[in-house]
N, CA, C and O atoms as a printed pandas DataFrame, in Angstrom:
     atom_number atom_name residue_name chain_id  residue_number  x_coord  y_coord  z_coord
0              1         N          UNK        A               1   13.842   27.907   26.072
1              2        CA          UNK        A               1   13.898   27.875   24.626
2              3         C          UNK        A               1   14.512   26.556   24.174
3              4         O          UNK        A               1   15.313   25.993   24.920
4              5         N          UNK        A               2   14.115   25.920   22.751
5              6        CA          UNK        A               2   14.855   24.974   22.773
6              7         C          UNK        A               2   15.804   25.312   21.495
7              8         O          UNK        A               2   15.701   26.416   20.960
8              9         N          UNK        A               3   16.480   24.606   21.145
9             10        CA          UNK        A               3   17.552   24.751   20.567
10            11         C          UNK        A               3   17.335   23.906   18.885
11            12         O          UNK        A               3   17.122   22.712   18.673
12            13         N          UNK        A               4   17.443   24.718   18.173
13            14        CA          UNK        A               4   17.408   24.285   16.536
14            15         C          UNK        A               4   18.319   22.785   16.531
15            16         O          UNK        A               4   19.501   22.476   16.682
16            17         N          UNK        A               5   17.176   22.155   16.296
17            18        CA          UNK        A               5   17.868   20.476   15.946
18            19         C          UNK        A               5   18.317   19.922   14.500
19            20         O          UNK        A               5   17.541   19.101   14.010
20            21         N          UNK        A               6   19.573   20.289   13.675
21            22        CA          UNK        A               6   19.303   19.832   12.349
22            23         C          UNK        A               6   19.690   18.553   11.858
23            24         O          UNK        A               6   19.882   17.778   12.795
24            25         N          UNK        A               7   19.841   18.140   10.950
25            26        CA          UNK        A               7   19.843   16.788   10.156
26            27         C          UNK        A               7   20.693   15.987   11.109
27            28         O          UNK        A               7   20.272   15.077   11.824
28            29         N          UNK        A               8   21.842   16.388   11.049
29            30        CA          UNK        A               8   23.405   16.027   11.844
30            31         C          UNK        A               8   22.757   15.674   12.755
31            32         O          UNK        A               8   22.422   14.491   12.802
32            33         N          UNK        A               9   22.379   16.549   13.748
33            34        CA          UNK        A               9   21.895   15.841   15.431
34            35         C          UNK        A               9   20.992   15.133   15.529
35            36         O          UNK        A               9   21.169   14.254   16.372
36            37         N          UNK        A              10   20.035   15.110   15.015
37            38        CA          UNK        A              10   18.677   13.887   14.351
38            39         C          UNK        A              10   19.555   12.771   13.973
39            40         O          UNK        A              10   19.745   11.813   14.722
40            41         N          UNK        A              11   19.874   12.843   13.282
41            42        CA          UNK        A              11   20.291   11.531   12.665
42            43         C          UNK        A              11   21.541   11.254   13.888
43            44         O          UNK        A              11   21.429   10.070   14.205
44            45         N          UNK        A              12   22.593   11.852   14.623
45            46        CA          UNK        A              12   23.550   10.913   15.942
46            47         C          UNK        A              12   22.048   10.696   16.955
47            48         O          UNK        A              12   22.042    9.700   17.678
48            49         N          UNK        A              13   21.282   11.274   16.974
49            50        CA          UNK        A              13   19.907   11.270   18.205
50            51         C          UNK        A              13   19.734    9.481   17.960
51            52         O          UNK        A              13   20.105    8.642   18.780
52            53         N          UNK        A              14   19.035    9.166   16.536
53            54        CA          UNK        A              14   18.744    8.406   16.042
54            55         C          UNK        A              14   19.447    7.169   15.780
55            56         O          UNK        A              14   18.832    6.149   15.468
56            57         N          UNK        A              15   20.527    7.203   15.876
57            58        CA          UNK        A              15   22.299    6.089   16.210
58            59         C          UNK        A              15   21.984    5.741   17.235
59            60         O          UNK        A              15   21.394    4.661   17.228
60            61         N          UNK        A              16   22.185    6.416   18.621
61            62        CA          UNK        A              16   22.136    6.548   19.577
62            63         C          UNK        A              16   20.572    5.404   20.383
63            64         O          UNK        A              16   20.748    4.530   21.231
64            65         N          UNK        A              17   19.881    5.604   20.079
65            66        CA          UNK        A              17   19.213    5.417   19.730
66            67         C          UNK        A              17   18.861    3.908   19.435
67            68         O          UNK        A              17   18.322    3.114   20.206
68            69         N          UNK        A              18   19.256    3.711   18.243
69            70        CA          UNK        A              18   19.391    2.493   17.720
70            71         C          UNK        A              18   20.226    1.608   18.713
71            72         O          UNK        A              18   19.746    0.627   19.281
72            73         N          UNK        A              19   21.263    1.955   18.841
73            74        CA          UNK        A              19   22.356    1.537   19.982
74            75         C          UNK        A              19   21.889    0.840   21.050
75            76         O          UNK        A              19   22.404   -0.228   21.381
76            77         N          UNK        A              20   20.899    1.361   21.671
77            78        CA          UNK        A              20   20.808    1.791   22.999
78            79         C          UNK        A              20   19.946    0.615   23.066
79            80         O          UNK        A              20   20.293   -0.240   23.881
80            81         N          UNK        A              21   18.607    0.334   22.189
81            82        CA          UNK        A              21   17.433   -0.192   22.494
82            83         C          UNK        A              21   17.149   -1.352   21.498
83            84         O          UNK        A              21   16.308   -2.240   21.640
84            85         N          UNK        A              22   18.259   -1.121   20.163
85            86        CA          UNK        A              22   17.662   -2.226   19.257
86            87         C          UNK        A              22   16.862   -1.764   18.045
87            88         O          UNK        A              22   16.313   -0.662   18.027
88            89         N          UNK        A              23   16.803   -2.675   16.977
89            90        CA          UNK        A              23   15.549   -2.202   15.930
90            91         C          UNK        A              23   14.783   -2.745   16.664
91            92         O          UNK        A              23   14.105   -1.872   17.206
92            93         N          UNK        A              24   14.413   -4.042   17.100
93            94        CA          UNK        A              24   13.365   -4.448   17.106
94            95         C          UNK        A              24   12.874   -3.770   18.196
95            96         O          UNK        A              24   11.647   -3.876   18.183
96            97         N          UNK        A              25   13.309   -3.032   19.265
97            98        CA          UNK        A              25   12.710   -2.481   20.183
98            99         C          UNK        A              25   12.013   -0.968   20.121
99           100         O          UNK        A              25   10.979   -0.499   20.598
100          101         N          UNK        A              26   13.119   -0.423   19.274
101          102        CA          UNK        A              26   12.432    1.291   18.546
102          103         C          UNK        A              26   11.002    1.329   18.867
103          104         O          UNK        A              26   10.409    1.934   19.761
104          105         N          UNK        A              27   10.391    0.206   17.530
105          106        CA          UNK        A              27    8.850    0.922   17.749
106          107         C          UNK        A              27    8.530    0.695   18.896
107          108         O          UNK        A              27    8.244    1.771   19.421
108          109         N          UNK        A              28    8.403   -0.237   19.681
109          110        CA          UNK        A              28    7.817   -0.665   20.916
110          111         C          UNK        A              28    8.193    0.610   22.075
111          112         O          UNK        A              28    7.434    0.892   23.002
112          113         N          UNK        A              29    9.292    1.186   21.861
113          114        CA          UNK        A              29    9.176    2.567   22.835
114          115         C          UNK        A              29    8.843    3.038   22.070
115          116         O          UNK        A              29    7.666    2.818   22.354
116          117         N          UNK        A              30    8.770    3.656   21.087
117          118        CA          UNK        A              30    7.779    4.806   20.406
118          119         C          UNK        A              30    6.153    4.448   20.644
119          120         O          UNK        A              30    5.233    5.255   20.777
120          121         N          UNK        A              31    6.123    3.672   20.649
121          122        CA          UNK        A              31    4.640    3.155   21.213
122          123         C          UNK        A              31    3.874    3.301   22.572
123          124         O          UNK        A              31    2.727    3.496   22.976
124          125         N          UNK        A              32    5.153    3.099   23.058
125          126        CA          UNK        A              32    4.713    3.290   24.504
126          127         C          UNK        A              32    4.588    4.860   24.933
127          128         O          UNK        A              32    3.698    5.398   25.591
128          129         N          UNK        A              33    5.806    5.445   24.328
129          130        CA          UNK        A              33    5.770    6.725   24.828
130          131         C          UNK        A              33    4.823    7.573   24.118
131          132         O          UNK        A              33    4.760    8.736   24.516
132          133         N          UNK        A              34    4.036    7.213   23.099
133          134        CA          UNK        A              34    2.992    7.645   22.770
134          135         C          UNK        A              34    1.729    7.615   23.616
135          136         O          UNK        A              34    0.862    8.489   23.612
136          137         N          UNK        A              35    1.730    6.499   24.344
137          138        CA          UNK        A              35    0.595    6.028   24.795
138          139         C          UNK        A              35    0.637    6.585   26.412
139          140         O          UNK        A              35   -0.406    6.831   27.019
140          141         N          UNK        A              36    1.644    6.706   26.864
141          142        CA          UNK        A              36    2.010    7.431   28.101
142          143         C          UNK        A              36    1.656    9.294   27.930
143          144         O          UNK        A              36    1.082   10.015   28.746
144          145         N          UNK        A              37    2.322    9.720   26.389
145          146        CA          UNK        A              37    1.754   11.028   26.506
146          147         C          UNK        A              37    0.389   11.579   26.130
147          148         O          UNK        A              37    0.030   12.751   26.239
148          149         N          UNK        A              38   -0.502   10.281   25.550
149          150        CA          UNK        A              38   -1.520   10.410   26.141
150          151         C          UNK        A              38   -2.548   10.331   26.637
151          152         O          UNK        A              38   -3.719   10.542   26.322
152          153         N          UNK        A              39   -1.633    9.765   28.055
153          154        CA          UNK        A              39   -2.566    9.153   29.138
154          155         C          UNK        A              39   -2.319   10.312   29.890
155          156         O          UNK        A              39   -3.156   10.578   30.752
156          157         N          UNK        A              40   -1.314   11.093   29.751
157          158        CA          UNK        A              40   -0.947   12.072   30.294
158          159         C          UNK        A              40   -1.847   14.091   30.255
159          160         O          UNK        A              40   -1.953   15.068   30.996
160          161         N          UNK        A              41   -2.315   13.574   28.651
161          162        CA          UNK        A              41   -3.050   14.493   28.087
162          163         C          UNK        A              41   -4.707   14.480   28.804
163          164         O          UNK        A              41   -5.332   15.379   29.366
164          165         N          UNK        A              42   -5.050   13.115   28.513
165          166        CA          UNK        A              42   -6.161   12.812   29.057
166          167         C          UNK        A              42   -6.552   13.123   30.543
167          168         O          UNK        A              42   -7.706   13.488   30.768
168          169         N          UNK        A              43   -5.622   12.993   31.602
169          170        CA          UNK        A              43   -5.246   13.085   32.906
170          171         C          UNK        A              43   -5.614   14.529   33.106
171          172         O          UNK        A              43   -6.442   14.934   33.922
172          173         N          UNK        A              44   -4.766   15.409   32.102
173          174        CA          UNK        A              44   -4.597   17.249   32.279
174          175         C          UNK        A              44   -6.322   17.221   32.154
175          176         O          UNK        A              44   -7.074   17.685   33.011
176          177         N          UNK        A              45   -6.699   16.644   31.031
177          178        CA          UNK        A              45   -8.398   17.407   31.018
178          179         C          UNK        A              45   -9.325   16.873   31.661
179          180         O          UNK        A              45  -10.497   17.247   31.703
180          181         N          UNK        A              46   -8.613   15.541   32.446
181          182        CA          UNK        A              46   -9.830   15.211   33.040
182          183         C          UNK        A              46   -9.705   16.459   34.699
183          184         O          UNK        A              46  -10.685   16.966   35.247
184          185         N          UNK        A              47   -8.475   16.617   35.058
185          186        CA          UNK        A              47   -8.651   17.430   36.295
186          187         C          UNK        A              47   -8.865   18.532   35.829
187          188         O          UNK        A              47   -9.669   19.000   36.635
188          189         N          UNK        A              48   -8.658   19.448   34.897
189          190        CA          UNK        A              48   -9.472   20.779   34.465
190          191         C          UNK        A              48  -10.765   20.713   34.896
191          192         O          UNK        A              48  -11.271   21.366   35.808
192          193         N          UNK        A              49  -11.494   19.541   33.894
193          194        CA          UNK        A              49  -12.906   19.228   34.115
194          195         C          UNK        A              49  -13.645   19.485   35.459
195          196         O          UNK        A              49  -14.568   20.221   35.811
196          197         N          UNK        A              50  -12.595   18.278   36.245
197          198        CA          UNK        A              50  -13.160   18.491   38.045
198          199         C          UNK        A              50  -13.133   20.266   38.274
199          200         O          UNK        A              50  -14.054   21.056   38.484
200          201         N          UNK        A              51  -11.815   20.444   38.145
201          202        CA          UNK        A              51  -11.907   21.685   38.581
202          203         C          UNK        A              51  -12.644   22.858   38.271
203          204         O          UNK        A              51  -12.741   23.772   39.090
204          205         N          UNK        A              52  -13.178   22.900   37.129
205          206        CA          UNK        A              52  -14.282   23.840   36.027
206          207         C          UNK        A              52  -15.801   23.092   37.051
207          208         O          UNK        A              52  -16.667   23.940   37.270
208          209         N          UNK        A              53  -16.109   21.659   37.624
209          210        CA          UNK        A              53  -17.240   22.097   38.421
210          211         C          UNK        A              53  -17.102   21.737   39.478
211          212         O          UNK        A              53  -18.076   21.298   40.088
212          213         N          UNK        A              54  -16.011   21.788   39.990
213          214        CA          UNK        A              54  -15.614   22.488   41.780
214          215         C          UNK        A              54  -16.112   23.868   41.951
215          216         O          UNK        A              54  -16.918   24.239   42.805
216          217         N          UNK        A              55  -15.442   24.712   40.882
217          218        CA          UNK        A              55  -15.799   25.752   40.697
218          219         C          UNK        A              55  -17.284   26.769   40.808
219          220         O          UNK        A              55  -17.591   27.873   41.257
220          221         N          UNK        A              56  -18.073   25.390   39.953
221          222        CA          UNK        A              56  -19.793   25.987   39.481
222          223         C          UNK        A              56  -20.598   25.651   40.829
223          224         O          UNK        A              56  -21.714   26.129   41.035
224          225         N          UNK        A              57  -19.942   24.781   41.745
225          226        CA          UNK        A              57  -20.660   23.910   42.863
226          227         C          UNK        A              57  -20.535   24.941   43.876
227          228         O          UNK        A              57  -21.461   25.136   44.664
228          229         N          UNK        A              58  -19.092   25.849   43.932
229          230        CA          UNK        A              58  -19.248   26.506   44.960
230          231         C          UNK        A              58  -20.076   28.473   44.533
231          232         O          UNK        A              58  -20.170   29.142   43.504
232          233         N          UNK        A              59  -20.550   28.713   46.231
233          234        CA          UNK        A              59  -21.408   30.097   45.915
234          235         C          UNK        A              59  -20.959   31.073   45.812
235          236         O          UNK        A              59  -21.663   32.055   45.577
């Protein structure tokens, strides 16, 4: 389960955050980690796919 995140912890998340990486760097990981989750997404359906006609191939 995850745990109710409100304003307060968003916004130290978001300090933290800032801290850590920079403004100018923020978007550039938000970017990336966008692009990682989905390469990640893409990945899940492409092996479904295989596996949906592994499936049809065998008798």
């Amino acid at each position: 389960m995850l745990p109710n995140v409100g304003y307060g912890e968003l916004l130290i998340i978001l300090v933290v955050a800032l801290l850590l990486f920079g403004a100018n760097r923020i978007p550039e990981v938000a970017r990336s980690l966008g692009r990682s989750i989905n390469a990640f997404k893409s990945g899940l359906k492409e092996g479904l796919e295989d596996e949906k006609k592994d499936d049809v191939k065998k008798p």
